[in-house]
C-alpha positions, -999 to 999 in steps of 0.1 A, spaced: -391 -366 -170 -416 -381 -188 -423 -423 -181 -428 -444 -208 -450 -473 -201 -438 -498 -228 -405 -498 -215 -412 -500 -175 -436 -532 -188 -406 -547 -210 -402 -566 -174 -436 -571 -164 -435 -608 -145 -398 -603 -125 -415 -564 -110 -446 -578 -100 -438 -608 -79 -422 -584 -52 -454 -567 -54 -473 -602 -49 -451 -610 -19 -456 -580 -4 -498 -582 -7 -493 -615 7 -483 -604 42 -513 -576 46 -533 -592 74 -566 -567 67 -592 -593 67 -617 -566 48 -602 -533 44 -631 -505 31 -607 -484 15 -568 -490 -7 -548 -466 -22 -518 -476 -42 -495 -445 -41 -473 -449 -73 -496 -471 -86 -481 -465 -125 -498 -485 -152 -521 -500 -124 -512 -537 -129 -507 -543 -88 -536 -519 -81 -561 -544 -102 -547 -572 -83 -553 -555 -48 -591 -548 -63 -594 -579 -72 -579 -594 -36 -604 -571 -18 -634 -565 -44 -658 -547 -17 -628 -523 -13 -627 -488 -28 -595 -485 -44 -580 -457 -57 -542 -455 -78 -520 -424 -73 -490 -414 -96 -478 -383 -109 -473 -398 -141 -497 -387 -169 -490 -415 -191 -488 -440 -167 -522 -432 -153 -534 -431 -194 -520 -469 -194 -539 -481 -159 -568 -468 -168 -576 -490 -202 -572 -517 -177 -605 -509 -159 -617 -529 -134 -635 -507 -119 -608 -485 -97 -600 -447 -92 -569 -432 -112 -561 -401 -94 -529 -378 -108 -514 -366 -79 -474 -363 -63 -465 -390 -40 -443 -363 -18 -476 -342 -10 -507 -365 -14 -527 -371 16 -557 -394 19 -588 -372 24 -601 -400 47 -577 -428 63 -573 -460 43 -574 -492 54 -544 -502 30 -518 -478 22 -499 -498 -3 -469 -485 -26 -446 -511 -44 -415 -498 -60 -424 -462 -58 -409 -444 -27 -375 -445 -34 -380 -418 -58 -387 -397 -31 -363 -382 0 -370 -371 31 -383 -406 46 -380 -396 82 -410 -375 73 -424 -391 48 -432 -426 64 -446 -414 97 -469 -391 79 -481 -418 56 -487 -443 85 -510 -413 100 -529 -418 68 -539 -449 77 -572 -459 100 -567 -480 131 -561 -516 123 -554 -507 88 -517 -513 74 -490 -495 54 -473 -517 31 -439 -507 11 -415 -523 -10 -388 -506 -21 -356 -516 -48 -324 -516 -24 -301 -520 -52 -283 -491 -54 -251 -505 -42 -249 -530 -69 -224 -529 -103 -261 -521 -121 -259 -485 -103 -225 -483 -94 -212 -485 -133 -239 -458 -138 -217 -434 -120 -189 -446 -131 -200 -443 -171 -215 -407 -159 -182 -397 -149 -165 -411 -180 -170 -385 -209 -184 -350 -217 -217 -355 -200 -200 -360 -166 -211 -324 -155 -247 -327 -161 -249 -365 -150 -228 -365 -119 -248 -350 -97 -275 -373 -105 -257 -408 -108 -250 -414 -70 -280 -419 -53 -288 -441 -22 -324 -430 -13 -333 -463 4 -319 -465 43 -310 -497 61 -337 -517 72 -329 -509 108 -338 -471 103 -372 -478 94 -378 -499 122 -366 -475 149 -386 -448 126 -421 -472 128 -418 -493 155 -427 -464 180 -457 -456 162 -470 -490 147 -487 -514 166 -465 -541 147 -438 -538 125 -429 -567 98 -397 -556 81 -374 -578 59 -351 -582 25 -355 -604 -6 -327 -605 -27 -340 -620 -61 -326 -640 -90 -338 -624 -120 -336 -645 -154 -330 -617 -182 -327 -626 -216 -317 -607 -251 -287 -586 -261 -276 -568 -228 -303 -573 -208 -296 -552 -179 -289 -520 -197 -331 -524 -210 -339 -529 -173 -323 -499 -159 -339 -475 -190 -375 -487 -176 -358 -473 -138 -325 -460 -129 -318 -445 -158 -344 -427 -167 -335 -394 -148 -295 -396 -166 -312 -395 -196 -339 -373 -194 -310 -346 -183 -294 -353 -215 -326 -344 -236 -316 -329 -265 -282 -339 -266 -280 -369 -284 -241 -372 -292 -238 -370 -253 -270 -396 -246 -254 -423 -272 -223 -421 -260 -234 -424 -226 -252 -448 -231 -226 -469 -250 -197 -464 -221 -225 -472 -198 -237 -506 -217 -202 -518 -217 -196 -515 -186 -225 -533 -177 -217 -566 -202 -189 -570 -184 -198 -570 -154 -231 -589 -160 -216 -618 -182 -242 -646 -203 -241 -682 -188 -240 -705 -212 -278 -709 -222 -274 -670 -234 -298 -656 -204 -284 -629 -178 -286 -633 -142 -298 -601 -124 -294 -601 -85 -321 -575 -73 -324 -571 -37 -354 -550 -21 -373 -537 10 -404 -546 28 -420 -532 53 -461 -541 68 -465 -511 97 -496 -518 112 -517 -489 126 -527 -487 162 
């Protein structure tokens, strides 16, 4: 399930400014080491370089092209191919930072207690995660996967509710962190062109629906077309022509003891 770059960047501005938000409540005055696990095409791992330039900072994602993207971008930080599920830090970070990344994985009762190990005393983990899932963008996913030939392959994949409740990670972190900052941010995205939403779900939610119709192209199309008009309706124009997009997500600043 290959990710292409051009298309996650389609929407640039509107995915980084949860990112900025998120870097703006890190309270590590100078932090030695970062890693940004999920880093992708390295645009928020620049910035955190750029925040802490005495810093080593290293990027993390599994994604060969991705990493090819981050790394004509320079600035002086480590790309490192690796999977977010099994990477471990060889020596604790300051900064553990992953923006819009973790939902992709399961198994968070594990998985964020082990990360907050990674981190040195002092240091913080930092997460923000898309908590969208039970919105008409994903729910008419499931509903156009369900609605045609494809429904055997693509059911299984369509519901998906990876992200918990903000009060499971705080009885998951709280225990362990010194202090815990958790909150939502639901955001007003302004979209604009021909079915706007549709383009923003191909860069995300979509990709693994139709990466399991590979091949099948009769079967992607028409998916996608049952899917796309289901979404039109539900996401109407306003009278200027642009698209409103409610987009809620996670944060979370555990601080390490």
């Amino acid at each position: 399930m290959a990710w292409d770059p051009a298309i996650y960047s389609a929407f640039a501005q509107p995915r980084l400014r949860p990112a900025l938000d998120l870097m703006a409540r890190i309270e590590v005055e100078a932090p030695g080491r970062i890693a940004d696990l999920g880093c992708g095409t390295g645009n928020v791992t620049r910035l955190l370089a750029a925040r802490w330039p005495q810093a080593k900072v290293t990027g993390i994602d599994s994604s060969p092209e991705m990493l090819a993207a981050a790394r004509e971008g320079g600035d002086g930080v480590d790309y490192v191919q690796g999977d977010m599920g099994t990477w471990r830090a060889e020596t604790p970070v300051d900064v553990l930072f992953s923006n819009a990344a973790l939902q992709w994985l399961g198994g968070h009762g594990a998985l964020f207690p082990r990360l907050l190990s990674m981190v040195a005393p002092g240091g913080a983990l930092a997460v923000q995660m898309p908590h969208n899932h039970y919105a008409a963008s994903h729910s008419l996913m499931a509903e156009a996967a369900e609605a045609g030939p494809w429904r055997e392959v693509l059911a299984p994949l369509s519901v998906r509710f990876p992200v918990f409740e903000p009060s499971f990670y705080y009885d998951l972190l709280a225990p362990l962190a010194a202090s815990l900052d958790i909150w939502e941010t639901e955001y007003l995205h302004v979209l604009e062109g021909d079915n706007p939403v549709v383009a923003w779900t191909m860069g995300t939610a979509l990709r693994p629906l139709l990466a399991a119709l590979e091949g099948r192209g009769d079967w992607r199309d028409g998916f996608l077309a049952e899917y796309g008009r289901r979404v039109a309706a539900a996401y109407a124009p306003r009278s200027d022509g642009k698209t409103l997009l409610p987009f809620r997500r996670l944060f979370l600043v555990a601080r390490a003891p």
